[in-house]
PASEBA-1860 file (N, C-alpha, C; in nm, 3 decimals):
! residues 236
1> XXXXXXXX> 0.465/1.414/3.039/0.481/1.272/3.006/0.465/1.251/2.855 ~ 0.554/1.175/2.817/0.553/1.148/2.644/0.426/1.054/2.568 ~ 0.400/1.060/2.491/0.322/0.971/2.396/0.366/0.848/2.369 ~ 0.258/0.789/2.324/0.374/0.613/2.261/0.336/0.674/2.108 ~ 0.439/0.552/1.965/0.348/0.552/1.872/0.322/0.403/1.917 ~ 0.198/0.362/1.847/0.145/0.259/1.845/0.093/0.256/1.709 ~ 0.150/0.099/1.673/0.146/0.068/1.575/-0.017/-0.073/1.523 ~ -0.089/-0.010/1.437/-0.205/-0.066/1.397/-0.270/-0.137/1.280
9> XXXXXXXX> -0.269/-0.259/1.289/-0.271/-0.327/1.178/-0.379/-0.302/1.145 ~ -0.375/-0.330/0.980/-0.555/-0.287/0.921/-0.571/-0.453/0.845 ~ -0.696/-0.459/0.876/-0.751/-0.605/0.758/-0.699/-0.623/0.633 ~ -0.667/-0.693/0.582/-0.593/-0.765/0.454/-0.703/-0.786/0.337 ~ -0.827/-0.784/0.407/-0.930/-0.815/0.307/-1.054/-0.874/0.385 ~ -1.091/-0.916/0.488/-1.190/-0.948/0.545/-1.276/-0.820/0.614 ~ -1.415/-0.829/0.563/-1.560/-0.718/0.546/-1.540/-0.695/0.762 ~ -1.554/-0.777/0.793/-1.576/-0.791/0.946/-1.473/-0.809/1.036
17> XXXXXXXX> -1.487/-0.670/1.097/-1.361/-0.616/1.177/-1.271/-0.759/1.301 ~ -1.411/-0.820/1.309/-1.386/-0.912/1.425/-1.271/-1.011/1.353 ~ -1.311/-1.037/1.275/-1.228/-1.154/1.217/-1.042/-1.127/1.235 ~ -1.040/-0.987/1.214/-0.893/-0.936/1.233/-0.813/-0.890/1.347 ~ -0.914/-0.848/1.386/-0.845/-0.750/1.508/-0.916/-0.744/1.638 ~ -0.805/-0.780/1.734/-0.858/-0.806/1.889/-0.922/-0.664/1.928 ~ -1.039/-0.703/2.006/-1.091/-0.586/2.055/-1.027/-0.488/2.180 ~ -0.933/-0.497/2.203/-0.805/-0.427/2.245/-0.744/-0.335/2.172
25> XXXXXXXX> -0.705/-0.377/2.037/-0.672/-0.278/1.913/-0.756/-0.170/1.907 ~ -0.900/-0.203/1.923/-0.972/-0.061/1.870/-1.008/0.000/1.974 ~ -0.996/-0.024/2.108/-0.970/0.047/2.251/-0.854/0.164/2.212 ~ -0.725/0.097/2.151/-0.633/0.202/2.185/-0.677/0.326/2.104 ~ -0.744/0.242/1.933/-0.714/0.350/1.808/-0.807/0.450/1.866 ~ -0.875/0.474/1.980/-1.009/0.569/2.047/-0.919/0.634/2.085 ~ -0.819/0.652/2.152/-0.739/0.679/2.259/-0.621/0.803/2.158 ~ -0.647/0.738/2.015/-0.572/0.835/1.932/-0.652/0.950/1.842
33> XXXXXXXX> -0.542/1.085/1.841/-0.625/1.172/1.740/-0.568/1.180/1.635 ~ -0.430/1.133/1.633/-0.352/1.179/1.509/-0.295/1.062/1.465 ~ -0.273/1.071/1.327/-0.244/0.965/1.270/-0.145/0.970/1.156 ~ -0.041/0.820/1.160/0.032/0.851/1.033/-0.018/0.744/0.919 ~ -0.043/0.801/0.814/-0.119/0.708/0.710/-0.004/0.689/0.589 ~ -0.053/0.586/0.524/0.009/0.579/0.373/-0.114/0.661/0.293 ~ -0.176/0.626/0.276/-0.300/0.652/0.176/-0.403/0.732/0.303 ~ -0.466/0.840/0.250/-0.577/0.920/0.386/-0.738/0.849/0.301
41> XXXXXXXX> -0.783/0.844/0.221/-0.883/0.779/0.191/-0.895/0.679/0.290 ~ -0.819/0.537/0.260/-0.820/0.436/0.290/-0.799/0.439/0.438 ~ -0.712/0.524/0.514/-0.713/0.525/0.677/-0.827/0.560/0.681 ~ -0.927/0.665/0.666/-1.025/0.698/0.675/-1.156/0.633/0.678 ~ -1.170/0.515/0.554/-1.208/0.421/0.551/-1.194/0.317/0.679 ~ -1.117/0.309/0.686/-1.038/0.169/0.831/-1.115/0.262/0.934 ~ -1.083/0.375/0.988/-1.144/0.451/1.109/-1.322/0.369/1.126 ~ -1.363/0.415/0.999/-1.520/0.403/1.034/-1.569/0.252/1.031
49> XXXXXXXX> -1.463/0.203/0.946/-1.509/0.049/0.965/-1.479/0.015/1.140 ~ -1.411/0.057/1.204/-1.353/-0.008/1.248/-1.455/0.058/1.383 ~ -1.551/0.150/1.446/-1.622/0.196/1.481/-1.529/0.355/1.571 ~ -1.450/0.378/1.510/-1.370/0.470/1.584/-1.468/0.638/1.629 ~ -1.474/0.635/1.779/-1.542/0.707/1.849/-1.565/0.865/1.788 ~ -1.448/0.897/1.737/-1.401/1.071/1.738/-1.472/1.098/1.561 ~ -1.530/1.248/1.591/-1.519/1.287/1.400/-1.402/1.250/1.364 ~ -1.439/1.225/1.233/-1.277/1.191/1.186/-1.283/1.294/1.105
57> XXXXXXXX> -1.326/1.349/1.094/-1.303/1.490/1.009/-1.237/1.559/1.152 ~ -1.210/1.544/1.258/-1.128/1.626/1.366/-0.990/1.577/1.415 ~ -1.003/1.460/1.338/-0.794/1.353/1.335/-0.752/1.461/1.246 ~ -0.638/1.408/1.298/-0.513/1.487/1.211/-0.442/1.340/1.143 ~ -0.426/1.393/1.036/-0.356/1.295/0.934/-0.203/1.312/0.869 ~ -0.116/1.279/0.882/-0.016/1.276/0.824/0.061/1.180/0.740 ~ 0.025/1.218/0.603/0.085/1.086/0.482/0.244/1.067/0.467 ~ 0.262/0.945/0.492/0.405/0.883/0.498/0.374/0.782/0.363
65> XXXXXXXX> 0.461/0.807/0.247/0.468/0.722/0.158/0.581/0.776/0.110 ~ 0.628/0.690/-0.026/0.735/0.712/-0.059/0.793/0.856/-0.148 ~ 0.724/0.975/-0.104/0.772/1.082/-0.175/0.767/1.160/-0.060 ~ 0.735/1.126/0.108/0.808/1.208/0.172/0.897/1.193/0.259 ~ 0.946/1.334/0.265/1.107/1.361/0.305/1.134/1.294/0.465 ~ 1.253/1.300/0.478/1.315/1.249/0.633/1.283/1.359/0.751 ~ 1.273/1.512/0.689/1.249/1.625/0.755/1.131/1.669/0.763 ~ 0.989/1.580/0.694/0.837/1.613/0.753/0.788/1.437/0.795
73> XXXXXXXX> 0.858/1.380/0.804/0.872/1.232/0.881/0.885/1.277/1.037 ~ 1.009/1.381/1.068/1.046/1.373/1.159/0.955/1.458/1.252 ~ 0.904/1.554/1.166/0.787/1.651/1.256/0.696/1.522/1.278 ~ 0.616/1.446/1.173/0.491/1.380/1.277/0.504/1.318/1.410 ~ 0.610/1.292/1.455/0.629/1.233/1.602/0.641/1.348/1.677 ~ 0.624/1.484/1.639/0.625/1.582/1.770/0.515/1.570/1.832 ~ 0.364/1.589/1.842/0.286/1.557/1.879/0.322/1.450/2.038 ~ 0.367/1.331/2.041/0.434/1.294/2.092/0.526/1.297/2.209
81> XXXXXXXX> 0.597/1.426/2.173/0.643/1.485/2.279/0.556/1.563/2.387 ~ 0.443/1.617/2.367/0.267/1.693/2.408/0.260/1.591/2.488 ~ 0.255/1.459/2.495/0.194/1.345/2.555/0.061/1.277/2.450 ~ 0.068/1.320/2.349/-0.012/1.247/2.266/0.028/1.080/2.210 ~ -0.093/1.025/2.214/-0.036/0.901/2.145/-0.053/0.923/2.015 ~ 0.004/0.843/1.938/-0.006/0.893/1.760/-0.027/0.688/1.723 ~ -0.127/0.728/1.626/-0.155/0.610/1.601/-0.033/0.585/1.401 ~ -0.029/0.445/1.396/0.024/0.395/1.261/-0.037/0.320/1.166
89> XXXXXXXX> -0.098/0.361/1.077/-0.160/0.235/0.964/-0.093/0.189/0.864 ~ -0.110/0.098/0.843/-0.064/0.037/0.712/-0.187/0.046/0.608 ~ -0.140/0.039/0.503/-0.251/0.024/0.413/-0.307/-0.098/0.381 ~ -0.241/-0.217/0.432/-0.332/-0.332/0.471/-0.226/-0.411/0.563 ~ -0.291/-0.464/0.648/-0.207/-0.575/0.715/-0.095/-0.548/0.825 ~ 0.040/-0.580/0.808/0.106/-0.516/0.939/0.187/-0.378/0.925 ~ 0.159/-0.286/0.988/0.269/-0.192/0.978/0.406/-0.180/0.952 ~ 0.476/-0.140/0.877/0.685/-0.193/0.846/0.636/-0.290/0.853
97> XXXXXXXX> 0.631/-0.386/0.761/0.616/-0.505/0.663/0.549/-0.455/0.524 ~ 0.690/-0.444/0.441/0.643/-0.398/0.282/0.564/-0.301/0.297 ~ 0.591/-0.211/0.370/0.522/-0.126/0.435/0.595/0.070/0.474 ~ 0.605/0.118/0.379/0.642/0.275/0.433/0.689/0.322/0.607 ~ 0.564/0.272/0.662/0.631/0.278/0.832/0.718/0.288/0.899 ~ 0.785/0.171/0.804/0.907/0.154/0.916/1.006/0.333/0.920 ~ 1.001/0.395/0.812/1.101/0.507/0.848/1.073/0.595/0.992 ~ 0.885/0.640/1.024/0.823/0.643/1.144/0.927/0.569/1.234
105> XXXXXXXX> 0.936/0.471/1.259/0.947/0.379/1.345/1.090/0.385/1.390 ~ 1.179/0.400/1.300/1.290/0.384/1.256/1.330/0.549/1.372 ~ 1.239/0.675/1.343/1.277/0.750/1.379/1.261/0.749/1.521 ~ 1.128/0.710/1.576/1.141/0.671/1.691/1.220/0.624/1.781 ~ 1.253/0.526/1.747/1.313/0.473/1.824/1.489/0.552/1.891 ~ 1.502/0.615/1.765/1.611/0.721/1.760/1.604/0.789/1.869 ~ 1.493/0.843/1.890/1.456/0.948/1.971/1.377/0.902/2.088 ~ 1.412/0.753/2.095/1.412/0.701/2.245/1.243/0.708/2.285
113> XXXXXXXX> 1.165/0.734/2.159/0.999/0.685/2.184/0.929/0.547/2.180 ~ 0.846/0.554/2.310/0.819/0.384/2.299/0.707/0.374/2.171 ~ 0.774/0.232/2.111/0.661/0.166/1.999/0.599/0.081/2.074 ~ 0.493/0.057/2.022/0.370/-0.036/2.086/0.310/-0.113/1.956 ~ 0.357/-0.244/1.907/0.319/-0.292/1.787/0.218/-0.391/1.856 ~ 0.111/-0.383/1.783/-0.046/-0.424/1.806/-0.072/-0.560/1.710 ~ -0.091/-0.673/1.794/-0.156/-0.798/1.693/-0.233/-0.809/1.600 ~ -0.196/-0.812/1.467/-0.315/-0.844/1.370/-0.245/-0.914/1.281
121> XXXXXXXX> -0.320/-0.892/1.118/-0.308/-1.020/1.019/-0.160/-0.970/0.947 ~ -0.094/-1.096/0.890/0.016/-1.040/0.813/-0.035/-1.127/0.701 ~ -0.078/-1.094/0.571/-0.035/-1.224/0.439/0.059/-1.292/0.450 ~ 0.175/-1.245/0.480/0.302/-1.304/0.492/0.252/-1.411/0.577 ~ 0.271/-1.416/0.666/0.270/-1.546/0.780/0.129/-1.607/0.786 ~ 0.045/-1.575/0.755/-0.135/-1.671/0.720/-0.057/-1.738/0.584 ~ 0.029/-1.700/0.445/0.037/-1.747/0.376/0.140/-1.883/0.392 ~ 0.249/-1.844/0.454/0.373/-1.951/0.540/0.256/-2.061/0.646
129> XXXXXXXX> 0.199/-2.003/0.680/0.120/-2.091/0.804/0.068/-2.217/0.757 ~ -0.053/-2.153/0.630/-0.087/-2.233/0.561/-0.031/-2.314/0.417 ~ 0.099/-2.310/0.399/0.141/-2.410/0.278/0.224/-2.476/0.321 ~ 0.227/-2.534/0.430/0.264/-2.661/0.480/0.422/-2.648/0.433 ~ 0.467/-2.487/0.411/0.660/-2.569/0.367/0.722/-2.522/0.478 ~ 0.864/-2.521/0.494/0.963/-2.483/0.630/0.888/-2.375/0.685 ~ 0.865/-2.339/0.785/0.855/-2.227/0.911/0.991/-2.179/0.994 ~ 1.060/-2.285/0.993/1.203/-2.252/1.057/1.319/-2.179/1.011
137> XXXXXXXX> 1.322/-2.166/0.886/1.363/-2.050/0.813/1.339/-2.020/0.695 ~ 1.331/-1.865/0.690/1.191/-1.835/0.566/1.298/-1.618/0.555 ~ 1.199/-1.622/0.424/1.265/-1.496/0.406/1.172/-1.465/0.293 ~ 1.169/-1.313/0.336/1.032/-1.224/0.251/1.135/-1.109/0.095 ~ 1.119/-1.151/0.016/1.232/-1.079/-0.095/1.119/-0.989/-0.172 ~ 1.010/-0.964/-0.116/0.952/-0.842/-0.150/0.888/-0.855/-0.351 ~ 0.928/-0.806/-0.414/0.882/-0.795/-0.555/1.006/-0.818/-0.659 ~ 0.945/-0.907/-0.753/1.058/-0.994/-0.832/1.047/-0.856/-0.948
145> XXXXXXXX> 1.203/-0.882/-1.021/1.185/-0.818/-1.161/1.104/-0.809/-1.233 ~ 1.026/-0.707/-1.319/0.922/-0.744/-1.443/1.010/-0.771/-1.553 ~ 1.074/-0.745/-1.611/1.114/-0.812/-1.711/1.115/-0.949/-1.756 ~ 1.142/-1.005/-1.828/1.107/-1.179/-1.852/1.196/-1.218/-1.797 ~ 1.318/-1.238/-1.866/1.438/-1.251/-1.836/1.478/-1.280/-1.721 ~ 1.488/-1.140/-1.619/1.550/-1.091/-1.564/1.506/-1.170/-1.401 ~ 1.293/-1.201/-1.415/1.270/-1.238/-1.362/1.255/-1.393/-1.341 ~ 1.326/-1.426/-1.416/1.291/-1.549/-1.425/1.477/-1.631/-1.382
153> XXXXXXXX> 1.571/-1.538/-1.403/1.648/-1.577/-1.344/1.678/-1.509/-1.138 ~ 1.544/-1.444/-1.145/1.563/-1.458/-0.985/1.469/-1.572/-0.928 ~ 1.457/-1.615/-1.005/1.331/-1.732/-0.933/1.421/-1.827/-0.950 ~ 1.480/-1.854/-1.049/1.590/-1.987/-1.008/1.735/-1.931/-0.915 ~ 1.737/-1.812/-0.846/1.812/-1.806/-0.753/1.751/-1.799/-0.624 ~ 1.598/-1.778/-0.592/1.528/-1.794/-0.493/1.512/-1.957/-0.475 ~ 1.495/-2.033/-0.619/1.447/-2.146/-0.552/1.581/-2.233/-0.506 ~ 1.727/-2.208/-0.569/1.819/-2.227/-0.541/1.837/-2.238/-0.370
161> XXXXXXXX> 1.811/-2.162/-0.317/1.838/-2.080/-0.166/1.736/-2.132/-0.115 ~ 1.613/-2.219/-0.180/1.500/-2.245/-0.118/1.528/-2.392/-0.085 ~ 1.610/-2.450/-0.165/1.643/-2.579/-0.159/1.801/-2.623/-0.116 ~ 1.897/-2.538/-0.116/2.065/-2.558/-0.041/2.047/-2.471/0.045 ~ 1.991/-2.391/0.106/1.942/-2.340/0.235/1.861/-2.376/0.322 ~ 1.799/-2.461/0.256/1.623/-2.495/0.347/1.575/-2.380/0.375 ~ 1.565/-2.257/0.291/1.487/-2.155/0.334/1.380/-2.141/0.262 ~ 1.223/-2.086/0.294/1.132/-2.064/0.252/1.141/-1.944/0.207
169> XXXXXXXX> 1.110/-1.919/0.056/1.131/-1.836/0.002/0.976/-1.728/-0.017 ~ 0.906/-1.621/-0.005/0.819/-1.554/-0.040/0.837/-1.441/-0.086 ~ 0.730/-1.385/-0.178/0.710/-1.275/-0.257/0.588/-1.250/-0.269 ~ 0.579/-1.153/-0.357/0.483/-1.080/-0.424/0.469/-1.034/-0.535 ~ 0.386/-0.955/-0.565/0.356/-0.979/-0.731/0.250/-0.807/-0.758 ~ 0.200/-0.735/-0.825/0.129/-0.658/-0.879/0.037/-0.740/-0.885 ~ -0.098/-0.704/-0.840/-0.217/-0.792/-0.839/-0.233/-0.831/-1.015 ~ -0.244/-0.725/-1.085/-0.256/-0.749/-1.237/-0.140/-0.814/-1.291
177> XXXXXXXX> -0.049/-0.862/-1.217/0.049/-0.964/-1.315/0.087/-1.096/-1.228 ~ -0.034/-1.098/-1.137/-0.032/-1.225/-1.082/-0.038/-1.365/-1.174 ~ -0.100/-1.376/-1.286/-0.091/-1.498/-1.359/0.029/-1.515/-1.436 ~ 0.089/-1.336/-1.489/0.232/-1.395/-1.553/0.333/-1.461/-1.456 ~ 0.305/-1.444/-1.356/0.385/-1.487/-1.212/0.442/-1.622/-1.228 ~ 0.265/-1.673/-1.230/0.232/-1.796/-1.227/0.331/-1.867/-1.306 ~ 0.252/-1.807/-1.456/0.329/-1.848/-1.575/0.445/-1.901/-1.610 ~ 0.514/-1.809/-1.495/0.665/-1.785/-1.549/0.742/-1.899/-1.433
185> XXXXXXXX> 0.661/-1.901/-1.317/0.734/-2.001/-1.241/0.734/-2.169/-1.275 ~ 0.589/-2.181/-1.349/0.539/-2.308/-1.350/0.647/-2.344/-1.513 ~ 0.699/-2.252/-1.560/0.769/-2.284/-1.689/0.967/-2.288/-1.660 ~ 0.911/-2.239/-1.539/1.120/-2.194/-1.461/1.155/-2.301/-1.371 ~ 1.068/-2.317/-1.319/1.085/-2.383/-1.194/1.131/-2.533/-1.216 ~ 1.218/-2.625/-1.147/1.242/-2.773/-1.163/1.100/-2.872/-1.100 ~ 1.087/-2.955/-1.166/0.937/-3.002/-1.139/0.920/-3.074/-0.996 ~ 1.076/-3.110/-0.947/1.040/-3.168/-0.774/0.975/-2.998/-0.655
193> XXXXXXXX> 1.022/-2.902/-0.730/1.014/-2.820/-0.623/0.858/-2.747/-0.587 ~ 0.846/-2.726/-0.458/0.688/-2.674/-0.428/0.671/-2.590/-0.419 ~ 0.574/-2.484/-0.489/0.533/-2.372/-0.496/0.371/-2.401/-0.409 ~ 0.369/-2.268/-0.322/0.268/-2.246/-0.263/0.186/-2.085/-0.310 ~ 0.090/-2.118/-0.365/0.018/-2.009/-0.413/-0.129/-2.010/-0.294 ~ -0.086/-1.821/-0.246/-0.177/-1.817/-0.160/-0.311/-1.649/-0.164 ~ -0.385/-1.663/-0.231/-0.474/-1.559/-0.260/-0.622/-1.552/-0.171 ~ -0.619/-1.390/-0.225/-0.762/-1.333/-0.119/-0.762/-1.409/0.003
201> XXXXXXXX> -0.628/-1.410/0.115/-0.659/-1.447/0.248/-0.737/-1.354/0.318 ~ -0.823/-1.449/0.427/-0.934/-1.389/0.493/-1.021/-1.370/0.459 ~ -1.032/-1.378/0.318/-1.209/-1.368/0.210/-1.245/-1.490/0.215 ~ -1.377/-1.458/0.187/-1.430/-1.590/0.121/-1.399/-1.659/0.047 ~ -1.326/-1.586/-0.040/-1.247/-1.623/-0.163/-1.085/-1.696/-0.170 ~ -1.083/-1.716/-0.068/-0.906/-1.784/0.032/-0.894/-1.909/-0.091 ~ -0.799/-1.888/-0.127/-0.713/-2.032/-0.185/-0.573/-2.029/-0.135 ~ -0.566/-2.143/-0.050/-0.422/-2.156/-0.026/-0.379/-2.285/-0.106
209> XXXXXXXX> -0.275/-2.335/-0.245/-0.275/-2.449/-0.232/-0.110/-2.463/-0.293 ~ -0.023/-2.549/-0.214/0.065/-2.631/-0.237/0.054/-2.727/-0.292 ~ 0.175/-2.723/-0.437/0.225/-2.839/-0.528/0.368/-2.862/-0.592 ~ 0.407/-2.999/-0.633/0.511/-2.945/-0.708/0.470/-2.834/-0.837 ~ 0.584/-2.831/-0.901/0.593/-2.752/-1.062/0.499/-2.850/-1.101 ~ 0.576/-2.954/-1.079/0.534/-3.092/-1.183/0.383/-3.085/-1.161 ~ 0.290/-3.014/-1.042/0.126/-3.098/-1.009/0.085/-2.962/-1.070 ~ 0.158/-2.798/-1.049/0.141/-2.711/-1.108/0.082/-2.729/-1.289
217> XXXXXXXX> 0.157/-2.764/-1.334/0.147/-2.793/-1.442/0.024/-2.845/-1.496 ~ -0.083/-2.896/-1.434/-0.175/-2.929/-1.455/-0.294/-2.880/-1.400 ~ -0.288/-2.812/-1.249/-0.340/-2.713/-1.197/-0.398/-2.580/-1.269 ~ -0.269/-2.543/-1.310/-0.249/-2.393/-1.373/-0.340/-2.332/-1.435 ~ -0.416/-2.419/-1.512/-0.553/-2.372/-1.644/-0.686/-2.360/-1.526 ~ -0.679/-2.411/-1.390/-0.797/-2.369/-1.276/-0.792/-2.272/-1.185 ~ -0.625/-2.200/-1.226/-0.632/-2.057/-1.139/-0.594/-1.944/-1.224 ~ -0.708/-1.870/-1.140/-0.688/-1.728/-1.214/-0.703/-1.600/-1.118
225> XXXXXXXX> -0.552/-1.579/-1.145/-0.503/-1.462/-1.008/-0.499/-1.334/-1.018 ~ -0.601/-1.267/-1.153/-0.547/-1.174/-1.212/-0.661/-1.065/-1.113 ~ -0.556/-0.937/-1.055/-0.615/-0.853/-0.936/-0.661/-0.914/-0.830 ~ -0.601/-1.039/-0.794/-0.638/-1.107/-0.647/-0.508/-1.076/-0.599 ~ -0.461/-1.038/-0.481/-0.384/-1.026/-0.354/-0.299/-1.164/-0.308 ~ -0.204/-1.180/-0.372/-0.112/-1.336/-0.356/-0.012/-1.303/-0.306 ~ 0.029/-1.441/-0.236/0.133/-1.400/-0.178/0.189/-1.571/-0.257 ~ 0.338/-1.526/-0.347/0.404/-1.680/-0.378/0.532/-1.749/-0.294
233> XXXX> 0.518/-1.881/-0.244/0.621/-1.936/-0.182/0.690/-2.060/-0.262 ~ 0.817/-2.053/-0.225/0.934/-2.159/-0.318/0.965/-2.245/-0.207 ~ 0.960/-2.349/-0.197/1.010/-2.432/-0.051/1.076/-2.569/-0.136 ~ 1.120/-2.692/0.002/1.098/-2.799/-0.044/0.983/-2.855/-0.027
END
């Protein structure tokens, strides 16, 4: 009989496991020995937070990030075929979402293995949830240009699409260039349109707050995003 993978969300930033993850989730991750990680520190980390039964010095680990190949991707799902379950982490939040995984996943399914994707936190959608703009159609465009320029004319084609689409627009940012972010939108942006700036969800430290440019503009000198975890939205 075959294995599943099952896929396992890790906390976004909250100290206490409860807050994230149904106690169902950490039933299964017992149930697993092997694992596909982005980062092995940080899975390693998640294991013990998370009270996982087994040495973890006796898991097997296999790193999926972006320098490996399609042909040692495809070995970690053998296990699998044994009848093992193989567990999936993300390095925070949901698995395939801005996330390495999905090629795992991708292969799976190829090969006709059941996925089992497990409830937990996404930034993405705690950040949409909470800034009050469209939910009905929305779209994740991942990481804007660094250049000045370059980025600043994709933000007036996001907010374009945010406003003759009615689509909710989100991104992300390098924690350390979260304020040029800021910067650059609150100086690009047309002053009817609403930007939702949403940092350290699930901390103590949570700011979610929606404004225009125009309320931005006066806001701006009371936030400071620099190495906080944001997620930015363009709406009406």
């Amino acid at each position: 009989m075959r294995g599943r993978l099952i896929l396992f969300p890790v906390p976004i930033g909250a100290e206490d496991m409860a807050v994230s993850l149904p106690s169902a989730n950490l039933s299964l991750l017992n149930g697993c020995r092997t694992f596909i990680v982005e980062e092995l520190r940080t899975a390693r980390r998640f294991l013990k937070k998370a009270g996982y039964v087994h040495p973890i010095g006796e898991a097997t680990f296999f790193v999926l990030n972006e320098h490996t190949s399609p042909v040692e991707t495809g070995a970690f799902l053998d296990a699998i075929e044994r009848g093992e379950d193989i567990g999936l982490l993300s390095e925070a939040g949901l698995p395939c979402v801005a996330d390495p995984g999905a090629v795992a996943v991708g292969m799976a399914q190829q090969r006709g293995i059941e996925v089992i994707p497990l409830v937990g936190p996404s930034s993405l959608m705690l950040a949409l949830m909470g800034s009050g703009l469209g939910g009905q159609r929305f779209a994740f465009v991942g990481y804007l240009p660094v250049e000045r320029t370059q980025r600043a004319n994709a933000l007036r084609q996001l907010e374009s699409r945010a406003l003759h689409e009615h689509q909710t627009q989100l991104f992300i940012e390098a924690p350390y260039r979260n304020d040029q972010m800021l910067d650059t939108l609150v100086a690009t942006l047309r002053p009817p349109t609403r930007l939702c700036v949403a940092c350290d969800l699930t901390l103590p430290t949570q700011q979610i707050r929606t404004a225009t440019i125009a309320q931005w503009k006066r806001l701006r000198p009371q936030w400071h995003l620099h190495k906080r975890n944001t997620v930015f939205l363009i709406g009406e």
